[in-house]
N, C-alpha and C positions, 0 to 999 in steps of 0.2 A: 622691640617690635619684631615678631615673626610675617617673613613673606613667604608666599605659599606658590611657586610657578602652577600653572593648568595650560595643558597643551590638548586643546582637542582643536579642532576644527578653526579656530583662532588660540593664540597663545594670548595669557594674560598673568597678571599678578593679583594675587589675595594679599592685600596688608594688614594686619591687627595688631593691632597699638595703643596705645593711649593717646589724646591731644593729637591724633593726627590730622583730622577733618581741616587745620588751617592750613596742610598741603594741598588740599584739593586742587586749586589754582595751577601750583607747578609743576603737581604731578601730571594733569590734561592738557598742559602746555610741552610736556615731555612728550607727548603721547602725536603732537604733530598735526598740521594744518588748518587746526578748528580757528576760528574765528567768533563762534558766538554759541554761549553755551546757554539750552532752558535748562530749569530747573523744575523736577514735578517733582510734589510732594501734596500732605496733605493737614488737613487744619488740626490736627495735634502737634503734630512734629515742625509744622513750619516754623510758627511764634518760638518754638525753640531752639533750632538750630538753622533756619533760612539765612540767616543774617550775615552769622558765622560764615556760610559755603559763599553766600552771595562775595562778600567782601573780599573773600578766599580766590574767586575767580575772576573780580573787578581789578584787586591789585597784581594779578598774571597776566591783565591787558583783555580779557575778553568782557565781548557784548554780551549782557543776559538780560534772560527775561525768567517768569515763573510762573507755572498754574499751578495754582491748589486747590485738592476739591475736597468734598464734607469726607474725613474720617471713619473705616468702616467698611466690610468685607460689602456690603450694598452700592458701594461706591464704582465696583469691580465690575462693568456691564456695559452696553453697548451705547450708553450715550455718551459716557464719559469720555469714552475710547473715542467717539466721532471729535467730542469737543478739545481735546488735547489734541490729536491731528490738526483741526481749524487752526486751532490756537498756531502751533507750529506752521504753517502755512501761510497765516495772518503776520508772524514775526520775520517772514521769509526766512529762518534754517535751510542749509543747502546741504547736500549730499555730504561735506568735508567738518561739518558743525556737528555736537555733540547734544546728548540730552543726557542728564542727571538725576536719575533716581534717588530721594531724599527721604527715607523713611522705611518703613515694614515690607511685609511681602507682599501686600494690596500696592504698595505704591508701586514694588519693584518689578511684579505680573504688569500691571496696567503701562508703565512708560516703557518695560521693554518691550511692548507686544506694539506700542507706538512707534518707539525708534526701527523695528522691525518690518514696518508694515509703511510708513513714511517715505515718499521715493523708493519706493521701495528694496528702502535698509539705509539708517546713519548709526553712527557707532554712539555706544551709549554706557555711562557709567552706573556703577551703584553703590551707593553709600548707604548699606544698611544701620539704620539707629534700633534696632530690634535683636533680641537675642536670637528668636525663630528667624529671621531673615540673614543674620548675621552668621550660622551654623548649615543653611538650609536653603535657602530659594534665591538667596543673592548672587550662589556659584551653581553652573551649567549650565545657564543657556532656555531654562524652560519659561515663559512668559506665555499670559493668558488673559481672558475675560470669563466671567459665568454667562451662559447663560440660564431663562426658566427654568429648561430641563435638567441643571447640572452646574456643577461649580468646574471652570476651567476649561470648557468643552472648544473654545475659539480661542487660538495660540498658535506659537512659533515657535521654534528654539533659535534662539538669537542667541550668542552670547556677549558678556560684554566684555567692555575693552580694557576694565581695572572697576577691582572691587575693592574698596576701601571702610574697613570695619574701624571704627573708632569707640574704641572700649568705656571712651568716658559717655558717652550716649547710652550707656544700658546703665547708665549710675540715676537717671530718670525716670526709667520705666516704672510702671507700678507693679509692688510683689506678683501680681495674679497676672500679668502680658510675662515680667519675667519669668514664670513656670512655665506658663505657654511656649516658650522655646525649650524648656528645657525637656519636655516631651520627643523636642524632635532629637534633641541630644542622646535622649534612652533609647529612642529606638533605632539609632548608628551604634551604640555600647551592644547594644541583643544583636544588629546584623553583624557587627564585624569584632570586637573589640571588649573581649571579658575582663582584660585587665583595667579598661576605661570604667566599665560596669562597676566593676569593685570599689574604684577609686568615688564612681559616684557615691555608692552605696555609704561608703565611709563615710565621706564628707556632706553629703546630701547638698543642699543649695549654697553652700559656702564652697563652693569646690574654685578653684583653682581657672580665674575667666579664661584668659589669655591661652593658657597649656589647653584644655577641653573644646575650647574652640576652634584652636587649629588641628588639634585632631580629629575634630570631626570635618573641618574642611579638608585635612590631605585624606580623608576615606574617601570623600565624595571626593572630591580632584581624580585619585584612582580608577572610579568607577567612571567616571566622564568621558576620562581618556581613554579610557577601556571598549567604552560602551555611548557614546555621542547621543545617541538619537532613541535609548529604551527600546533597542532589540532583544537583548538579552539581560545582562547581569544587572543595570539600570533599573530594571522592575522590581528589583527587589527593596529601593530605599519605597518602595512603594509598602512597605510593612505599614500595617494599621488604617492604612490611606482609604483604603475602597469602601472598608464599611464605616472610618472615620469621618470621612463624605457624606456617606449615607446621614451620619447623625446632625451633624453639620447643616448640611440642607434641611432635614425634618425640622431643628430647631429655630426654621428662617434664618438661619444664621445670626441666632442671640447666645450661643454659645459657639468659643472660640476654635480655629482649627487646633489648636494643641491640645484642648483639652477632647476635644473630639476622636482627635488621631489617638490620644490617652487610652479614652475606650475601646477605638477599633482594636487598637493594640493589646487590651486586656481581652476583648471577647476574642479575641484569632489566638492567644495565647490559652484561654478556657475549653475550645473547641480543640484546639489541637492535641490538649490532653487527654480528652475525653475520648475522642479520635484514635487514639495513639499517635500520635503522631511526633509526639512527644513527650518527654518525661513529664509527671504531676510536678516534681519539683521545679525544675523547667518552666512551669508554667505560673507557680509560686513565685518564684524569683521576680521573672516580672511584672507581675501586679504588685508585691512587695515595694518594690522599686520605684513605684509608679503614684505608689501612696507614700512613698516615702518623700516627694515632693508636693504632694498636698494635691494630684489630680485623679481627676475621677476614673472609674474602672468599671459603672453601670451605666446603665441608660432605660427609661419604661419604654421606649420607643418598641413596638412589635418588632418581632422576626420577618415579617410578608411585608410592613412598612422599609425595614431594611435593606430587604431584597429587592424590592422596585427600585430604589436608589442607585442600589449595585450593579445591578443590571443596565442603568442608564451612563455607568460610570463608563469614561472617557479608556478605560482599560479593558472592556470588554473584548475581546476578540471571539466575534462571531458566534459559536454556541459553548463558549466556555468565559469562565473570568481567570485570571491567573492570580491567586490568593500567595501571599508568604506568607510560610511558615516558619515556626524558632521551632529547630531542629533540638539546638542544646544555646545555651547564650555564646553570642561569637562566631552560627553558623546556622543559617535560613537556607530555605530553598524554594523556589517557585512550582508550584503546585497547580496546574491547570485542572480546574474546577470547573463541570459542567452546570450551566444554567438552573437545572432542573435539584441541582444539589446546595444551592446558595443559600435558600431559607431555612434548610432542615442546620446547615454548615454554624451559620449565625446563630439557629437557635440552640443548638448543643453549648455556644457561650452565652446565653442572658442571664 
């Protein structure tokens, strides 16, 4: 098992392991005062690992309860949000009580932006069963809702109090959820990490769980500690994201964030070439890379469809968007982007 400390604004621990999910129980009984733990997750994951955490937190002596709702980035929205607060309310949770994230990154935005917002703030775990949650949204703190206009746009940075990755949960997943994370894998190998890139490159999806995954958690741990709340260096795991959003949303959300951010990530790598902005090879590598895990790298969606998207993105500052760039793989830089340059930006990559 690797533990990963993160010291930002609360300390906590990353664990990834195998079989460890039946600690749940006395690792949040370590953790001090709780009394009664919920558990949110959702109708994929629960029938498969509810039972396991439930039992996990019954035999460490706490009261639980559970909501689960329909599976599915549509799940992620203002009703839900109101009905998981009731719920919590309706079970009486007190300030000193926990809530349990049991599942992907819909489940793990959705109960931290509850546990966040709930009396306002009870501590909250995450046990991501997802490779993309497990590498990506499980560690710093960011928790949200979509709304109409935008994915993400109502949120907190909560973080949590222990994030417990259990490596046999991604032994379920289906091939195409398993690529989906690993999107967000490649795009930590291009910001920080050439020697990670290679190693992808070599092994392609058989790579090595345990070692790549905590490597990409102590990138982001770095950055966290660094950077809390996305002032600065923070924006930059924002690679791919703004116009991966974009695509994301266009598609009603019938196509997945990884393979989404896939695209963002090939069209900001086509543009930056063409741009100079960056080398052609450079820009080769990672669509290479990117097809080399079987995710997409187009989209028909318009450039002026894109850019409306982008423009509403939650990143916006004011009459600029701040776009990353891959400089070389291993070294991005944040590029403030005027509004008025975002479509022409995009469409130098279609």
């Amino acid at each position: 098992m690797t533990t990963i400390e993160v010291n930002a604004s609360k300390s906590y621990q990353v664990q990834i392991g195998y079989d460890i999910l039946s600690t749940l129980g006395q690792q949040i009984a370590a953790l001090g005062k709780a009394s009664k733990v919920c558990l949110v997750s959702e109708s994929t994951v629960w029938p498969l690992y509810g039972s396991a955490a439930e039992c996990s937190l019954q035999a460490a002596g706490f009261d639980t309860c559970h909501f689960v709702f329909p599976a599915g980035e549509q799940s992620k929205n203002g009703q839900i949000f109101l009905e998981i607060l009731n719920f919590l309310a309706e079970n009486k949770l007190t300030r000193t009580d926990v809530v349990v994230a049991l599942g992907g990154g819909v489940v793990g935005d959705l109960a931290g932006f509850c546990a966040a917002s709930y009396l306002r703030g009870v501590r909250f775990v995450q046990v991501p069963t997802t490779l993309l949650a497990a590498v990506d949204s499980s560690v710093g703190g960011k928790t949200a809702i979509d709304l109409p206009s935008g994915k993400n746009l109502a949120g907190a940075f909560c973080q949590p109090s222990l994030v417990l990755c259990d490596l046999k949960c991604l032994e379920t997943l289906p091939q195409d959820i398993f690529l989906d994370g690993c999107a967000e894998i490649i795009k930590t190998a291009i910001l920080f990490d050439p020697e990670m890139f290679e190693e992808l490159a070599k092994y392609g999806p058989e790579f090595d769980r345990e070692h790549i995954i905590a490597r990409c958690v102590a990138h982001k741990r770095d950055i966290v500690n660094a950077d809390e709340f996305e002032h600065g260096e923070r924006q930059k795991l924002n690679l791919g994201h703004t116009i991966g959003h974009g695509v994301e949303a266009m598609s009603g959300f019938t196509l997945s964030h990884g393979k989404s951010v896939a695209i963002g990530t090939a069209i900001v790598a086509r543009s930056s070439a063409k741009l100079g902005l960056c080398s052609a090879e450079t820009s080769e590598k990672c669509q290479h890379l990117l097809t080399r895990f079987h995710l997409p790298i187009h989209t028909d969606f318009s450039a002026s469809d894109l850019c409306q998207m982008a423009l509403s993105d939650k990143k916006r500052s004011g009459e600029t968007v701040n776009l990353i760039i891959p400089r070389k793989i291993g070294e991005c830089f944040i590029r403030p982007t005027p509004v008025d340059e975002i479509e022409s930006f995009i469409q130098a990559g279609l």
